[in-house]
N, C-alpha and C positions, 0 to 999 in steps of 0.2 A: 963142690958141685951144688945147684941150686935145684930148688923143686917147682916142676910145675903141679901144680892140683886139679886133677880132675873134677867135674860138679859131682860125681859119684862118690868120690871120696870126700869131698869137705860135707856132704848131707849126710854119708855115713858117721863120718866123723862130728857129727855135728849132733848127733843119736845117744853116739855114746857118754855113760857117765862119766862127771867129772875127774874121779879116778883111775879110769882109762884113758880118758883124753891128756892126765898129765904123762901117764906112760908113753903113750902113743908121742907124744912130747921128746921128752927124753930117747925113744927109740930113733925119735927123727935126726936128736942133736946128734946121736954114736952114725947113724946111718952118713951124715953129713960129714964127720971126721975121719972115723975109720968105718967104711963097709964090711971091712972083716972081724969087728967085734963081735966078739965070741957068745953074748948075748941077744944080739941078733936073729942067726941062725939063720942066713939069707944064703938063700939056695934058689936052683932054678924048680920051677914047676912042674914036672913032670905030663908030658900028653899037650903042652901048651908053650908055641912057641915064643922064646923072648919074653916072656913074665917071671919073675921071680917075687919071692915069698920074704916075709922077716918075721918074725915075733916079737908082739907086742906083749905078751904073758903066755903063760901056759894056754891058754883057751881062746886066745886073739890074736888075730893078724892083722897085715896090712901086703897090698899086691900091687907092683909097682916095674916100671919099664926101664931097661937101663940106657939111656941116651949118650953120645957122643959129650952131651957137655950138660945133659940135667936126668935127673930122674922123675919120670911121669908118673906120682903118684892115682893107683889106681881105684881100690877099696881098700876096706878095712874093718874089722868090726868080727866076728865069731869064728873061730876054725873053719870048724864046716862049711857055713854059710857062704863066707868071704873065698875060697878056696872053690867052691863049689861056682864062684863067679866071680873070676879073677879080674 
């Protein structure tokens, strides 16, 4: 499955440090292969339709659409924050 990026996401993404961005990295490659690695922890978002959630570490996310043939990445960048505007 292929990703489009949203400009919200790449300027988040583009914030964070570089050892974030590699995780964020590697979350993209499992996301890419298998969606249901267990690392992940991609679920739907609760209160918010058609969004779902992954873990990029304990304290960081990323929020992203699941499309017929790509997934639309959304934000990404602090729990709260990112979750708080999916």
């Amino acid at each position: 499955m292929r990703f489009v990026i949203t400009q919200r996401f790449a300027d988040a993404y583009r914030t964070l440090p570089v050892t974030l961005q590699k995780k964020a990295d590697k979350a993209l490659r499992l996301l890419a292969e298998n969606p249901a690695h267990p690392s992940l922890h991609l679920k739907k978002i609760q209160g918010v339709h058609g969004i779902w959630e992954a873990r990029i570490d304990r304290a960081c996310r990323m929020t992203l659409e699941v499309r017929s043939d790509h997934y639309l990445l959304r934000n990404i960048g602090k729990h709260d924050e990112t979750l708080g505007n999916p």
